[in-house]
C-alpha positions as CSV (number, residue, x, y, z in Angstrom):
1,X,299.8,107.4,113.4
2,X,296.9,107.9,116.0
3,X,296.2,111.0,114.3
4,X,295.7,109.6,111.4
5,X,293.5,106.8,112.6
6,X,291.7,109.4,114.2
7,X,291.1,111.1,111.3
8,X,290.1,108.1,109.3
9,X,287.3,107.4,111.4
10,X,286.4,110.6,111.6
11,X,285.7,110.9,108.4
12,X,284.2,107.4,108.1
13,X,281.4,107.6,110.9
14,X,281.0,111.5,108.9
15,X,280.4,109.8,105.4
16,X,277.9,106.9,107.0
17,X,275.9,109.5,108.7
18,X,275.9,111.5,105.3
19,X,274.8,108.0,103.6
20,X,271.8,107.6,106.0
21,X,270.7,110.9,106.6
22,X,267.5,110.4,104.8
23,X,264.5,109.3,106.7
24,X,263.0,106.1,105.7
25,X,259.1,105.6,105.5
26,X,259.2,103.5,108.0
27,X,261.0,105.6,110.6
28,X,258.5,108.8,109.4
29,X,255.6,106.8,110.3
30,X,257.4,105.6,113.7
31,X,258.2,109.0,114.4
32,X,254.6,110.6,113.8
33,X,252.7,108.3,114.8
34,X,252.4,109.5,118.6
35,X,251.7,113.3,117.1
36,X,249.1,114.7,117.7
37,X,248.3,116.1,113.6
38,X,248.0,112.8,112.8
39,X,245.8,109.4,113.0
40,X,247.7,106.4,113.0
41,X,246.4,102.7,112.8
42,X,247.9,99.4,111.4
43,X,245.4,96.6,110.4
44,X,245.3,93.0,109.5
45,X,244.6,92.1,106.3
46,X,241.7,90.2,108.0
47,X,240.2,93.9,108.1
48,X,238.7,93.4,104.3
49,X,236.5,90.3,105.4
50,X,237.1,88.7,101.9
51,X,235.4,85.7,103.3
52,X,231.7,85.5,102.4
53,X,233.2,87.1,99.1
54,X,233.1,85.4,96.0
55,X,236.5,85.9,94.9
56,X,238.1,84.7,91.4
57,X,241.7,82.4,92.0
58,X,243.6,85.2,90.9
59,X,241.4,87.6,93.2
60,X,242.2,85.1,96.1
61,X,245.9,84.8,95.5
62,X,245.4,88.4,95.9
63,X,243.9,88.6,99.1
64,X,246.5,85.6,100.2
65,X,249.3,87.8,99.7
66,X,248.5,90.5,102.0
67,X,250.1,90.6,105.7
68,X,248.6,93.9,107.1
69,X,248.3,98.3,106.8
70,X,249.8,100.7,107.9
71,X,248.0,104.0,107.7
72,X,249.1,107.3,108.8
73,X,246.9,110.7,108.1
74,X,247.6,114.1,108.5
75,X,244.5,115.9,109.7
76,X,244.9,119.7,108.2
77,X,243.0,122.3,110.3
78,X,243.3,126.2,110.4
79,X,245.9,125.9,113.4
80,X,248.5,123.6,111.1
81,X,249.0,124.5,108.0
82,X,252.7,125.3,108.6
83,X,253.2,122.0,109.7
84,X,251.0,120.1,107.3
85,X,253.2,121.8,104.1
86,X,256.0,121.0,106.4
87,X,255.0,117.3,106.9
88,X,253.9,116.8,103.2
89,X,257.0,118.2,101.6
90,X,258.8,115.3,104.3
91,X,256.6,112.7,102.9
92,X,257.3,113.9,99.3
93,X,261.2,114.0,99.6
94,X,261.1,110.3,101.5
95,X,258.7,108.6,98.0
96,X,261.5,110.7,95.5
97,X,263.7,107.7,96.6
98,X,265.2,105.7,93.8
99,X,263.9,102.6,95.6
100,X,260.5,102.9,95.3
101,X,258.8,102.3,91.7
102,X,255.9,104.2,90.6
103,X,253.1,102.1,89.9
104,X,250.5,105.0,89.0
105,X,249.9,108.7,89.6
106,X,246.3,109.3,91.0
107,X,244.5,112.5,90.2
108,X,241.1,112.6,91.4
109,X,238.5,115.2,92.8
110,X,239.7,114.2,96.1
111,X,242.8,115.3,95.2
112,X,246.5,114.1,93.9
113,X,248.2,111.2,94.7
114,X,250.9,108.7,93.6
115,X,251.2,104.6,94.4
116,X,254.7,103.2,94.4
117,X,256.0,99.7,95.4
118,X,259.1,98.2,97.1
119,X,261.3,95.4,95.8
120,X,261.1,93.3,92.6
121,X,258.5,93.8,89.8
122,X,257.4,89.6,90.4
123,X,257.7,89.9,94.2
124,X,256.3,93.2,95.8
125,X,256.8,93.8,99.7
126,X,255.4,96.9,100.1
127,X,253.1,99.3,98.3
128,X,252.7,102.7,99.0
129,X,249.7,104.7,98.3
130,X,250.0,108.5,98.9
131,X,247.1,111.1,98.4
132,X,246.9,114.6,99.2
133,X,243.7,117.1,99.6
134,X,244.6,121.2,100.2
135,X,241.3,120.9,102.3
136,X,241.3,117.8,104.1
137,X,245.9,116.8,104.5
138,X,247.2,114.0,103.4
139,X,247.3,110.5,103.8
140,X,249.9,107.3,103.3
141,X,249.2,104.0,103.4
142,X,251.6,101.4,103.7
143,X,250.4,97.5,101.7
144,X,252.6,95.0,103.4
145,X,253.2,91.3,102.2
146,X,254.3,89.1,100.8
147,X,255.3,88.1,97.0
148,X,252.4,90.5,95.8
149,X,252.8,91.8,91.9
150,X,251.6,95.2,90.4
151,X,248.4,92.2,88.9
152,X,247.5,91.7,92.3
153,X,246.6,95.2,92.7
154,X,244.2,95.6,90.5
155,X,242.9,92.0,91.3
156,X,242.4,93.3,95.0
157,X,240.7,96.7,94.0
158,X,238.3,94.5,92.1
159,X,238.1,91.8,95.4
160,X,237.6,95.0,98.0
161,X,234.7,95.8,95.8
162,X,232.9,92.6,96.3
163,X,233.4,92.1,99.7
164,X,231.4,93.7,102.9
165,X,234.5,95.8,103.5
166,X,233.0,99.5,104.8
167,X,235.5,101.1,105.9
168,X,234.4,99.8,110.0
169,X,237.3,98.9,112.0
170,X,239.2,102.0,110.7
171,X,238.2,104.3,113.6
172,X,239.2,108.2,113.0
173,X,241.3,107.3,110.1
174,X,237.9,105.8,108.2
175,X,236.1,108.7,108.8
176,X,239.0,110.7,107.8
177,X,239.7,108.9,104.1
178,X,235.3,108.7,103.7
179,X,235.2,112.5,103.9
């Protein structure tokens, strides 16, 4: 009988490390955020300075439902391109998740990129905004709050562009997404 129960939970703690075995975004950006490849920074929301802005309601609730960022970069140089394919295939495998939704696929002279979102179409927790340059690495930025909606998106691209938001406060990482 012991051998048995052995074997049972065996097998059980062997399937629950099989069901978690993939890395979730948060833990990638926990785990690299110490590396030395990459910039790391989280921000307020407060970091937009929407205040002197003159914001539409919907534009507000917008702004309202923002918490903070989290950004993490991956600064390619000549001495790291085995790592940065490494890193961006990681990043890549981690969004191919059923749980995230894709909102859009970016494709710009900057490069490539994809935004996704986390939990229900009418109450967003988390959107994800991935972007990738062969010259330049790659960059994820993590939208946290509360209730947002893919509306408010838009609505807050169109706030960010009438507010005195420049990029300051970013440090490396502003310098980093500018060029």
């Amino acid at each position: 009988m012991k051998h048995i129960l052995k074997g049972v939970l065996v097998m059980g703690l062997v399937f629950l490390a099989s069901c978690s075995s993939q890395q979730s975004l948060q833990e990638y950006y926990v785990d690299n955020s110490e590396n030395p490849n990459f910039i790391a920074v989280d921000v307020p929301a407060s970091i937009l300075k929407m205040e002197g802005a003159n914001l539409t309601d919907k534009q507000q609730e917008a702004v309202e439902s923002l918490r903070k960022f989290n950004l993490l970069a991956f600064k390619k140089t000549a001495d790291n391109v085995a790592e940065y394919k490494m890193e961006k295939a990681k990043v890549k495998e981690i969004l191919k998740n059923d749980e995230f939704v894709e909102l859009m696929k970016i494709n710009s002279t900057y490069g490539k990129g994809v935004i996704k979102y986390l939990g229900d179409e009418d109450a967003i927790d988390e959107v994800i905004i991935y972007g990738d340059s062969k010259e330049k690495g790659f960059a994820l930025v993590r939208v946290l709050g509360k209730n947002m909606n893919p509306a408010h998106i838009a609505q807050l691209m169109q706030a960010i562009q009438k507010s005195d938001f420049d990029g300051e406060g970013l440090g490396e990482i502003g310098e980093f997404l500018k060029g």
